[in-house]
N, C-alpha and C positions, 0 to 999 in steps of 0.2 A: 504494500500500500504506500503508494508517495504522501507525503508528507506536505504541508501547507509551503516549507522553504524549500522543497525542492523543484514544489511546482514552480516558484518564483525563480528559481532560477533555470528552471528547463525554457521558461519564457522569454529571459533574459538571452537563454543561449540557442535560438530557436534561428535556422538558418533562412537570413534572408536575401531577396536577390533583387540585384543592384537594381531592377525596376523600379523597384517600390518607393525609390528615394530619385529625382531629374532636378539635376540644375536647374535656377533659372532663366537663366541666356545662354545663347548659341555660344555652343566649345569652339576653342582654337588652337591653333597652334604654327610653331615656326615651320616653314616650308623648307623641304630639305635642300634646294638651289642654296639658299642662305650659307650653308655649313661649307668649311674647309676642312679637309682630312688629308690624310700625306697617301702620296700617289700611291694609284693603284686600289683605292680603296673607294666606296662611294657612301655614300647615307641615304637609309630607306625609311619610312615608317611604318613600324613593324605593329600597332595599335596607337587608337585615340582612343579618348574621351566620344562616348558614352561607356566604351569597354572599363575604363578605369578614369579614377579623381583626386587629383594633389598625392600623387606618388610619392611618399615618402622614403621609401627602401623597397627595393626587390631582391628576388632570389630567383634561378633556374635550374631544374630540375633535370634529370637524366632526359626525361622524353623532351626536355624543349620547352615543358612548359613554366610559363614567367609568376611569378610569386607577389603579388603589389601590395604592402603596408599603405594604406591611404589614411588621408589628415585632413577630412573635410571638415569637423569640427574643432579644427587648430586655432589655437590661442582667443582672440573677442569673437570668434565662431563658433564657438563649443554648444551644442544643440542645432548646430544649423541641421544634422540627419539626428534626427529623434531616436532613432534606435540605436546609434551606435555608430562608430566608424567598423572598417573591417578589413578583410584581408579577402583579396580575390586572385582568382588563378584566371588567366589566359592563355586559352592556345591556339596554335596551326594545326588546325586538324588535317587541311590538303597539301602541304609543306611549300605551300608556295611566296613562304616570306614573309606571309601577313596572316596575326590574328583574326580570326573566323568565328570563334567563341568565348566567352567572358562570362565566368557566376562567380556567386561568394562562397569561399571554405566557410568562414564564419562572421558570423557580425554580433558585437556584444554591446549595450550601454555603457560596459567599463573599456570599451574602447577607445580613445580620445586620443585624436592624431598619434597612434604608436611609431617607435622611428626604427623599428626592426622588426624583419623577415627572416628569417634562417628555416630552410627547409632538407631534412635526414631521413631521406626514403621517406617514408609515412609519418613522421617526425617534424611537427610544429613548431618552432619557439619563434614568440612572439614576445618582443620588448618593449610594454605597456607598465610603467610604473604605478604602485612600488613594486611591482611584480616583474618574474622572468616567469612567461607561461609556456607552459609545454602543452600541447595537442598531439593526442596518437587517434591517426585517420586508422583505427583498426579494420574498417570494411574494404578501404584504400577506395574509395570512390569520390575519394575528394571535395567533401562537402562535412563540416563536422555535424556529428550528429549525439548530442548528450548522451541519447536509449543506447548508444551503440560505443561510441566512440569515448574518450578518455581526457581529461581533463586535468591539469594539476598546476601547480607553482611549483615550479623548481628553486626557483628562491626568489626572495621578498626584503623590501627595506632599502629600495635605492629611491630617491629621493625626486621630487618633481615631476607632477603628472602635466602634463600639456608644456614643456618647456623644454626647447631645445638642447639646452644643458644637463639633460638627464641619459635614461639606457638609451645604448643602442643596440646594433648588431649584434647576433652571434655568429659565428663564421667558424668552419672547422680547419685545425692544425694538420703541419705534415704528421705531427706527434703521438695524431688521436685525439688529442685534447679540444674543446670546446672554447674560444676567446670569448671576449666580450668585451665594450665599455662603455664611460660612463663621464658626462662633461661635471666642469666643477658643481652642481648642485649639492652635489655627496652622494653618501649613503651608509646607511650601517645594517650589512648583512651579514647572516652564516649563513655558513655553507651546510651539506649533507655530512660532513667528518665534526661537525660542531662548534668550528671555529668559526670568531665575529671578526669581522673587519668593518673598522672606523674609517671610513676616508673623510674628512674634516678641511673646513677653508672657512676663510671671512670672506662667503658669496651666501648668504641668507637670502630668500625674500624679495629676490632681484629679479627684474622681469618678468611679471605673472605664474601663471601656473597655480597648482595645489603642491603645499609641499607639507614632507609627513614627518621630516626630524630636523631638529635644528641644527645645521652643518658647523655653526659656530661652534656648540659646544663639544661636537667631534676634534677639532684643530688640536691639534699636540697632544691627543692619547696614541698610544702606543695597541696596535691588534696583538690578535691572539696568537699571533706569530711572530711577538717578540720583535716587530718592525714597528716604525714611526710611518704612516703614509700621510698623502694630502689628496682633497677633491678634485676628481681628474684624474680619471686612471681608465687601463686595460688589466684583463684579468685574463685568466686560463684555469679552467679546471676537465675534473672525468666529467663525461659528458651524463652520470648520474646528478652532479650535483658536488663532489666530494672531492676534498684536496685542491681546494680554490686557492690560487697563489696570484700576489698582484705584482705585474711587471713591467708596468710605468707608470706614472702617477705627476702628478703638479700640472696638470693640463689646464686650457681656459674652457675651450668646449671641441675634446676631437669628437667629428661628428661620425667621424668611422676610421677603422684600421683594418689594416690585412698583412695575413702571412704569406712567406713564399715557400718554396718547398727547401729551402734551406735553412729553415726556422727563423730569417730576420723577419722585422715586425716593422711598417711603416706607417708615419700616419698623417693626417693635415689638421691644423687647429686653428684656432680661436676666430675672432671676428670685433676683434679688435683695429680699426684703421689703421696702426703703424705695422702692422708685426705679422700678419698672416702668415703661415709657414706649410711646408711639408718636410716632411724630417724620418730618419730613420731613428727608432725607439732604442736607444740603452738598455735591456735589460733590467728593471728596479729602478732605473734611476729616474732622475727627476726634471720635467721640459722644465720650470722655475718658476711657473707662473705665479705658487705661493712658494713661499720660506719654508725652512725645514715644521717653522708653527703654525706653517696655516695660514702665515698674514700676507697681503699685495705684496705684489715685490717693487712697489714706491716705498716698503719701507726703508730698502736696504738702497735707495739711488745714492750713484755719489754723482757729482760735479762734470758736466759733461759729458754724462756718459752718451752713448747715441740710441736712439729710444727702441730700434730692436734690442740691441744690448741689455739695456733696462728691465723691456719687459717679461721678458726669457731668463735674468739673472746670468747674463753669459760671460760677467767680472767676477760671479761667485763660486764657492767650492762648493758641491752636491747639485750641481745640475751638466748635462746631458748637450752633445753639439747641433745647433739651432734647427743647422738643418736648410734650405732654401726660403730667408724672409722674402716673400713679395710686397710685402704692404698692406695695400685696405681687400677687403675682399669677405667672402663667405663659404668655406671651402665645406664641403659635402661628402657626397660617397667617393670610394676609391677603392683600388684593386689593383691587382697583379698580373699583367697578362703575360704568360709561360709559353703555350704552345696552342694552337687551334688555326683556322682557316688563314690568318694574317700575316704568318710565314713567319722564318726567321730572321728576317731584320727586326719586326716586332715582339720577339723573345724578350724576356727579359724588361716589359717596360712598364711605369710603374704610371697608372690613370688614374689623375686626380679632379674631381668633380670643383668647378669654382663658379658657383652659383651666380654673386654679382658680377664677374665678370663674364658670364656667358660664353664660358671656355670647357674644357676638359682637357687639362696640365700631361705631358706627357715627360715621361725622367725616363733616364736608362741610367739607374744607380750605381757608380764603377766605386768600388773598395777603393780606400784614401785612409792608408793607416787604419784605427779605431772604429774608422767610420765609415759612412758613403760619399762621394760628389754628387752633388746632383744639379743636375743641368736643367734647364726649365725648358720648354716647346709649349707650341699652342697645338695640341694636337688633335683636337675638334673645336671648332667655334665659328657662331654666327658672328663674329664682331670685329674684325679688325681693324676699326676708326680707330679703336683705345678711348673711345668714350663712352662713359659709362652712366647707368642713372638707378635710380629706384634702388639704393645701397645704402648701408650705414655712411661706408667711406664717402658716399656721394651728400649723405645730409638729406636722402629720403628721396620720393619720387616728388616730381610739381608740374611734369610734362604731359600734354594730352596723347595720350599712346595712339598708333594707328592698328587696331586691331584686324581691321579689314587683312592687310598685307603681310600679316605674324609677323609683327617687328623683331628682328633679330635679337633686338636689346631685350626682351621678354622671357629669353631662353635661359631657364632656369634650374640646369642639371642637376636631381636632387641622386641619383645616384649611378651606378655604372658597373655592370658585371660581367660573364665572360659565362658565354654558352657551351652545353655540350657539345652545338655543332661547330664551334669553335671561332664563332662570330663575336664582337663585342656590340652587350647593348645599353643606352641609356637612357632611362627614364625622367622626363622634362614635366618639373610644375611651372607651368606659364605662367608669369603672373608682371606686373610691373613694378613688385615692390620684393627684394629677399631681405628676412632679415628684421628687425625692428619688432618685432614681435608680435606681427598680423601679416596678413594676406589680403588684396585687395578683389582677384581677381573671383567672380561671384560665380561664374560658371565653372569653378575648380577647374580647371581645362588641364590635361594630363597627359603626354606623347611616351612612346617609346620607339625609338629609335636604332635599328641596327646600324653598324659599322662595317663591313664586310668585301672582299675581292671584288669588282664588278662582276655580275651575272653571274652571282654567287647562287647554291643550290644548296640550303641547308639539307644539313644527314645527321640524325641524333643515332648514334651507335646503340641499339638490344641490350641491354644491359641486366642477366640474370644472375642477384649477388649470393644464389645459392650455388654457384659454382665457380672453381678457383679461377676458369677463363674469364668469368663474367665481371670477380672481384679485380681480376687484371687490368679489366680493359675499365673497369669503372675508375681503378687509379690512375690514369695514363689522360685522363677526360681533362680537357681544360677547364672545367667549371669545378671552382674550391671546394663547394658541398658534394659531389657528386662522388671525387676523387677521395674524401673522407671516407664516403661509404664503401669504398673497394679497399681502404686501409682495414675499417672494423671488419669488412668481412674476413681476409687473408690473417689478419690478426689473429682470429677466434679459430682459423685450423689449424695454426700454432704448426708445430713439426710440418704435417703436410704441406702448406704454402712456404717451405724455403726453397726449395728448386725454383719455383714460381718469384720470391722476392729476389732472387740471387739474377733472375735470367731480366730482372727490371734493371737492376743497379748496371749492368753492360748495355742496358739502352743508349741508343746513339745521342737522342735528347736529354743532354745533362738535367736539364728542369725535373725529367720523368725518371731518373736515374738516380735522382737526390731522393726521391719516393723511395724507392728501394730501402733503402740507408736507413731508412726511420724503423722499416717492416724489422730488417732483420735481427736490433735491439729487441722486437716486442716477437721473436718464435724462440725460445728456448735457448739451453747453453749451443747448441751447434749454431743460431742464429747469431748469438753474441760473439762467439767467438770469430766469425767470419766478419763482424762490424768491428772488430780489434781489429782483422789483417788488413783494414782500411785504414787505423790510424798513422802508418808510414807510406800511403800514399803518394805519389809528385804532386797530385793534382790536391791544392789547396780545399779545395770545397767541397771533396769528399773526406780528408781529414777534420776539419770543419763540423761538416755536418755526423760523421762517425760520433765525434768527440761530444756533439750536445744528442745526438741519440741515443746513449747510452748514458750521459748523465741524469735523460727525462725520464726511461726506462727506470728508474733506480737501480746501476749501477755501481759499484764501489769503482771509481772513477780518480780517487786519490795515485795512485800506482801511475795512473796514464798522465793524469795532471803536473806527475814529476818530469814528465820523461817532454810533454809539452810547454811547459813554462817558458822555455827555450827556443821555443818554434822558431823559425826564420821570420812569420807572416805576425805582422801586428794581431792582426784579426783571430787570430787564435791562441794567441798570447791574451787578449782580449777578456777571449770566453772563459779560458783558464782562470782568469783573477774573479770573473764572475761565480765559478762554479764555485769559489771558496766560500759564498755568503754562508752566514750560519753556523760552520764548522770552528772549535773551540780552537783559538790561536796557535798551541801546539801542533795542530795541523796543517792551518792555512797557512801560516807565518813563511815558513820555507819557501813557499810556492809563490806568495806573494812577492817575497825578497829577489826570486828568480826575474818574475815579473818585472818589478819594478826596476831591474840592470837592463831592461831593454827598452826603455822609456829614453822619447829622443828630449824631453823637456816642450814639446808643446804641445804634441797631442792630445786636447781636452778629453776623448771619449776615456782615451789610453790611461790614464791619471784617475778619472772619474772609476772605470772598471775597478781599478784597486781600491779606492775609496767604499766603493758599494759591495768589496770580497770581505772589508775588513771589516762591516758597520758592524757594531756592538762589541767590538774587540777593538776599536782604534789605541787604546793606549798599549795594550799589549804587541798588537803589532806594528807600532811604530818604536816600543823601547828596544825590540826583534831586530826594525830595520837600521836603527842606528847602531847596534854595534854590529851588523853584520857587514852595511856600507859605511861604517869605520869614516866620517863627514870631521870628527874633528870637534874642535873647540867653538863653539857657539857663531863666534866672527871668522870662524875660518868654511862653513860649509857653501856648495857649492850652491848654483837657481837651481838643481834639479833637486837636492835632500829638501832646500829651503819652501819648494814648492807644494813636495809630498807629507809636508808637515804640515802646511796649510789647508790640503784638500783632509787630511789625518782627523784634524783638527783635536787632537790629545790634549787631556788638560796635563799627561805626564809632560807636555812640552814648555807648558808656563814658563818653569825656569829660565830656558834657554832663549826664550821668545821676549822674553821682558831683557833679556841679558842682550840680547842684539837690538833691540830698540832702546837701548841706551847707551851702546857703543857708538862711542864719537868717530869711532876710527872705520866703520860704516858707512856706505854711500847715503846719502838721505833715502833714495830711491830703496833700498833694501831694507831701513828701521822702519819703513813707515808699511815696506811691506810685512813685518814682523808683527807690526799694530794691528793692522789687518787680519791675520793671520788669528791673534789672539782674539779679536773683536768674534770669531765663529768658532770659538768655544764654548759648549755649553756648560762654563763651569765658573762660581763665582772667584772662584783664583783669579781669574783671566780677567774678570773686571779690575780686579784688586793689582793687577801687574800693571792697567793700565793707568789706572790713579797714577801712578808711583812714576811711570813715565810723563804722564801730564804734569805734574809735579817737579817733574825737572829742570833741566836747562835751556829757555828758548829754542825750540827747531822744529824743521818738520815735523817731527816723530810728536810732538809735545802737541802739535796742532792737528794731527791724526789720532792721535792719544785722543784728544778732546771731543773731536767729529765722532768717533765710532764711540765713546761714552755716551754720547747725548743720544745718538740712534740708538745704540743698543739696551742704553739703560732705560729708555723711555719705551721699547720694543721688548726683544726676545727678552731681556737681561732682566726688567721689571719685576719679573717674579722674586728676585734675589732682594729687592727692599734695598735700592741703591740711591732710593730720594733724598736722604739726609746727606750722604756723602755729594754728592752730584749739588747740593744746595752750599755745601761747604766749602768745595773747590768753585764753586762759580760758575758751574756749569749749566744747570738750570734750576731753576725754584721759581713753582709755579707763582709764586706769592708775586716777586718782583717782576713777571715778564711784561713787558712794556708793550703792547699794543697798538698800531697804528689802525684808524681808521682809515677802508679802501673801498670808496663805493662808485661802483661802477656805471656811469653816464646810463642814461635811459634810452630804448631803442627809439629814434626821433619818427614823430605820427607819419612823415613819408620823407622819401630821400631825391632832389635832386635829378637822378636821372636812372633808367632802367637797365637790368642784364642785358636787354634788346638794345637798349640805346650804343651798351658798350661794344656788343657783338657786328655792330655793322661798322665802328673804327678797322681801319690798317691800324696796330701797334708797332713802336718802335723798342727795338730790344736794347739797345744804347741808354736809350731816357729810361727806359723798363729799371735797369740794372739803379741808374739814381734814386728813384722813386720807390723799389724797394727797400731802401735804406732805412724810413721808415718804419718797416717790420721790424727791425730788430727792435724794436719793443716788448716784443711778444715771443720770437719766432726768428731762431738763431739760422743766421746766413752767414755761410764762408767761416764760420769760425768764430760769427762777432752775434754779440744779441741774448737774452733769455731764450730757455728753452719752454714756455709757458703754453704758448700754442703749437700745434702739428707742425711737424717736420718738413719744412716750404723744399728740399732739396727732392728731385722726384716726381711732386705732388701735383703736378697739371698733368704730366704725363700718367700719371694714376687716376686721377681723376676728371680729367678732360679741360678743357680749355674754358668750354661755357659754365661748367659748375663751377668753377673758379672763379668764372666772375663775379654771378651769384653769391659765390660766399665772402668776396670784398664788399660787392653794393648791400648786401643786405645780410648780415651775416645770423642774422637770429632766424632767419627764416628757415634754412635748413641747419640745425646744429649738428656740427661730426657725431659722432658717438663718440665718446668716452674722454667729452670736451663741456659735456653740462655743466652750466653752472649753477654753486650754491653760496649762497645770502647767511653770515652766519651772523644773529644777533646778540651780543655784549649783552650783561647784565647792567650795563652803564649805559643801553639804549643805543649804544655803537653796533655799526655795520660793518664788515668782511666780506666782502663778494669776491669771489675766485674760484678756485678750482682745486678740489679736495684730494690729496694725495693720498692721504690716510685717515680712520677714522676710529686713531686710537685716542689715548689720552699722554700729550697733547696732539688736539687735531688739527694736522698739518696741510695751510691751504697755503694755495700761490694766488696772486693776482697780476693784474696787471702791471706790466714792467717785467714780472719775473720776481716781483716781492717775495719770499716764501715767510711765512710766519706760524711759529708753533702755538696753537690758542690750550693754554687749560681748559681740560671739563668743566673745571668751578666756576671759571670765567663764562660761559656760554648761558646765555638762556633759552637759546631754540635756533634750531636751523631747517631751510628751506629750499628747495629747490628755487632757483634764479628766476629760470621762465626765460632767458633770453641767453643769448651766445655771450661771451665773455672776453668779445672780440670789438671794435671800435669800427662802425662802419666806413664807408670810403668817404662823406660828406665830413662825418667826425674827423677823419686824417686829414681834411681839406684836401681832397685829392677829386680830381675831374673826371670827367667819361675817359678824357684820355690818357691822363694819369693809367686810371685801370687798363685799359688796354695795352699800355707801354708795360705796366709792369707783368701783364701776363704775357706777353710777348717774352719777355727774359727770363722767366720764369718754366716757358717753356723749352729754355735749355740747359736751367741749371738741375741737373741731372746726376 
């Protein structure tokens, strides 16, 4: 007998079909004339809207067919489909290219724009916060059915429902393993083995959504794996549920990541104007976005730094190399295209989705020590003016779109995957606006798009994973999930599939060869021991991938880890110091020290790896490396011990660190790096060494000493109760801080003359370059100027000529993101208007000029959003129609 709640929820989970819910305006979309793809290839479309609506993530399937996560009730839309967003399948039933059929697997009320698809044979997981749901299509007819079919959470407690900065994807490993992630909202899950993990940040509350834990008070606890993490992270566990381990973290928001069949991990982030990025993952380690505690990383700026720099933390110890900044942007789904229809010049290249920019980014990521290169290409796109609109980076959309025509500027890649038949395809939410935390476009309008050879003929290979040819040929599939499912299957015949994984790894296709590699870890001792006779390999990337097959497997890996610490190839020297995390220093120490004699002194990943082998043993294994690399007397050691002590960050180093930042006989450049050094310690010694240097003899080091007192005592160090000293020395006390009022002119009722009026000037780049001079008010040029508003070097060619002018003549009309401004008001009726860097105690704003000033808590009565830009329009500068003109003309080359 059902029950009163099950009926409600048979109801809820009752399968409906996309009929029942129509737009209400005619769909559209870009015409594929629009697109540029590199020879030899064309662009089709392979379904529209009605078939599918605001494509958020897809997945494809052995047979071909495409997986759609849809976000019709996305952000101030939530209820626009009263029953639910859903998940629907599309296929080519006659194989001729194009979708023919379209229903829903499922549609739930707790649906709400989900941002992940992953599809495992009959194998659902759906990434709808705070949940990870798993759906098993037990009848396999592809329509969930409650009576029949299987339902569960695989796990629960990630953070923000309807917001982009929460789950995504799940995608399957060369390893077995199951990825996942998750932007900085947070979360605090356990896994199926019982362990919690904290990911923790100061991003509460920010940007709509439902949110279910407060990320704040996650910051700076330690998981149950005896790690420190931050919001923003990728994860891997069994694809039960159990043995979750997190292996990157301090993200802003990656909105997806992928593996390749050589276990690296790549990913694209944030959507922040300056800093956009694609980057290959460190292993554990951390993009910077927060500090080791949780907090922005304006907490830790210093003094020119250059604001990718900044916002990545790429001056600091414990974060990870950047990776390709492009700037303003919105970057989306991405993936790894290996082998399939596109040939091998297309091997190996790494498709990243850039939403505002109406592109899909193509890398061919070549090894560079520690790390990757990576090179940037447009390697689909409607857009090549380089002007761009409807973006954060652009200050929102204000243009009347030509919808008739699919304006190319509307193409809005939300994701990009790689078929059985070995096609790439990507799914487009049309819209004129990415980004800003709405959608404008009312007919959800939704494309998917193949990539493929001209008079391509798709062929999805038979695929039976009850047999070892089937699970063969299911590995060998260019599609991520597909080739998962020929791993479990070969996995699970254990002894019988090694003939079968041995006759892979001699495939002529390295991509399909590295498969191999993984299998033979996971068939038994004669499986393991044949992924050993790989560890003396020539070829680097099957030693490479030997070496982390066998450490996923659980392995005892220590024995090999000796014998590779020495490797010739950075990259494996790399993995080596990684594979040490965890293990009690009498073990890692040795290996580490090996490690660490091949380090050329600049390789950030290279440095960072050892840092992330030692975490929780840094003082043991840096008192290890000192007497093993024999550096000497405090003033006598070289940039490379000097350096590994800083990324170390040992409070056993105090001594020495306070002893060289007090040595006269020291270049200043080297005391002041010792300051530094000490300043990311988390130990109140390290304060206490700095006192005693501030305290000294007039110099650098004394005024470094000072600088990282006041950050850090008023930041990370606070916990340590360093106000009284910090008040004593003259550093700060909130009592005495002296105050400037800074209130920023009012946006004038109209201005002069229009973006139109400027746009029909000739500019002169000569007068341009005078009349910029100017800016350095705000907005450092050449070297000279505050760094208070966006980075002008770049910035027309990123964001186009006409928004530019726009954001001279009228600059509150579209405000950047993450250039708001806020009103703080004195309890003495005084005003602060700037731009808030931090929102600790004291709260650190700039204003105009480049003021920066620390306000007390005690001091503030209330603070407000601004309401207007934080910028002086072009009338305010007394600058003319041609003024503007001139200076965007120069502006346009300063690059």
């Amino acid at each position: 007998m059902k029950t009163r709640a099950s009926l409600l929820l048979l109801a809820c989970l009752t399968p409906v079909m996309a009929e029942e819910w129509k737009a209400p305006k005619p769909a559209d979309k870009v015409a594929p004339t629009h697109f540029q793809v590199p020879d030899g290839l064309e662009v089709t479309v392979w379904a529209s809207t009605p078939d599918l609506f605001n494509p958020t993530n897809m997945d494809i399937d052995a047979a071909g067919r495409i997986w759609v996560a849809e976000g019709v009730n996305y952000r101030g839309h939530n209820g626009r489909r009263p029953d639910g967003d859903r998940i629907a399948v599309l296929q080519d039933t006659n194989g001729d290219g194009k979708a023919d059929k379209s229903h829903t697997f499922v549609q739930e009320k707790g649906l709400v724009a989900p941002l992940g698809v992953g599809v495992f044979d009959n194998v659902v997981i759906v990434s709808q916060p705070p949940d990870l749901i798993k759906y098993t299509d037990v009848d396999r007819n592809l329509v969930f059915d409650p009576a029949v079919d299987k339902r569960e959470v695989l796990l629960t407690g990630f953070n923000a429902r309807n917001h982009d900065h929460s789950l995504h994807s799940v995608t399957g490993g060369p390893d077995g393993k199951w990825y996942f992630n998750n932007g900085n909202c947070g979360a605090e899950f356990t896994d199926k083995s019982g362990k919690t993990f904290r990911m923790g940040g100061d991003y509460y509350k920010d940007g709509g959504g439902e949110w279910f834990i407060n990320s704040r008070e996650m910051a700076g606890k330690k998981s149950d794996d005896g790690f420190m993490w931050t919001a923003g992270f990728s994860a891997r566990m069994n694809p039960d549920g159990t043995n979750a381990e997190i292996i990157g973290h301090g993200y802003r928001n990656s909105f997806e990541h992928c593996t390749t069949s050589l276990g690296d991990l790549f990913q694209n982030d944030n959507d922040d104007p300056p800093a956009c990025r694609t980057s290959y993952v460190l292993e554990y380690g951390s993009a910077g976005y927060f500090t080791r505690e949780g907090k922005f990383y304006k907490t830790v700026q210093r003094a020119n730094q250059k604001w990718e720099r900044v916002h990545w933390r790429q001056d600091d110890p414990g974060t990870f190399d950047v990776g390709d900044v492009y700037g303003g942007g919105s970057p989306t789904g991405i993936v790894f295209y290996e082998n399939g229809a596109l040939g091998a010049k297309n091997a190996g290249t790494l498709l990243s989705c850039e939403a505002a920019r109406n592109v899909v980014f193509g890398y061919q990521p070549q090894p560079e020590g520690a790390t990757y290169k990576m090179d940037r290409t447009d390697w689909m796109t409607s857009n090549t003016t380089g002007e761009f609109d409807g973006a954060d980076f652009t200050g929102g959309v204000k243009k009347e779109e030509s919808r008739a025509q699919g304006n190319p500027m509307l193409f809005r890649p939300s994701d990009v995957a790689v078929g059985a038949d070995g096609a790439v395809y990507v799914t487009d939410w049309f819209d004129p606006r990415v980004g800003g935390h709405g959608d404008q476009d009312e007919s959800c309008s939704g494309t998917i798009y193949r990539i493929a050879p001209k008079g391509f003929k798709p062929v999805n290979p038979k695929i039976d994973l009850a047999t070892t040819e089937g699970c063969v040929a299911a590995l060998k599939s260019p599609a991520v999930n597909v080739r998962w499912t020929g791993f479990e299957g070969l996995k699970a015949k254990g002894d019988a599939a090694l003939d079968a994984a041995q006759a892979v790894t001699k495939d002529k296709d390295p991509w399909i060869a590295a498969r191999g590699i993984w299998l033979l870890a996971n068939l038994g001792p004669k499986g393991e021991e044949a992924c050993k006779g790989l560890l003396t390999s020539s070829d680097t990337r099957q030693r490479l991938v030997a070496y982390r097959a066998l450490k996923r497997a659980g392995k005892d890996i220590l024995p090999i880890a000796e014998k590779l610490a020495s490797d010739p190839v950075a990259a494996v020297r790399r993995d080596v110091a990684l594979s040490m995390r965890g293990l009690p220093a009498e073990k890692s120490a040795p290996i580490l020290i090996m490690v660490a004699k091949g380090w050329d002194g600049k390789d950030k990943n290279y440095i960072e790896s050892i840092g992330l082998g030692a975490e929780n043993q840094e003082n043991a294994v840096w008192t290890a490396m000192k007497a093993a690399l024999s550096p000497g007397a405090p003033a006598t050691w070289n940039d490379a011990f000097a350096k590994l002590t800083w990324r170390l960050w040992p409070s056993a180093a105090i001594a020495d660190l306070k002893a060289r930042a007090m040595d006269t006989t020291l270049s200043p450049d080297a005391r002041i790096f010792a300051c530094e050094s000490l300043s990311f310690i988390d130990d109140k010694g390290a304060a206490e060494a700095l006192f005693e240097v501030a305290g000294g003899p007039d110099s650098a080091a004394k005024g470094s000493a000072i600088s990282w007192l006041f950050m850090r005592g008023t930041g990370a160090w606070a916990k340590f109760g360093l106000g009284d000293e910090l008040k004593k020395r003259g550093i700060y006390d909130p009592d005495k801080v002296q105050l400037e009022e800074m209130i920023f002119p009012l946006k004038p009722d109209k201005t002069n003359f229009s973006t139109e009026d400027v746009a029909k000037l000739k500019g002169d780049a000569a007068k341009g370059k005078v009349v910029a001079s100017r800016c350095v008010m705000c907005h450092q040029i050449e070297g000279a100027g505050a760094a208070y508003g966006p980075e002008l070097k770049g910035w027309v060619s990123r964001q186009g000529a006409e928004n530019a002018i726009r954001a001279i003549v009228d600059p509150s009309a579209e405000i950047a993101h993450g250039f708001d401004g806020t009103a703080i008001n004195l309890k003495d009726n005084r005003w602060i208007d700037g731009i808030v860097g931090s929102h600790g105690d004291p709260v650190v704003i700039t204003s105009q000029g480049g003021r920066t000033q620390m306000v007390p808590k005690s001091k503030i009565q209330g603070m407000r959003d601004a309401g207007r830009s934080m910028m002086l329009n072009a009338d305010q500068l007394g600058m003319t129609a041609q003024d503007v003109a001139d200076a965007v003309e120069w502006l346009k080359t300063y690059k």
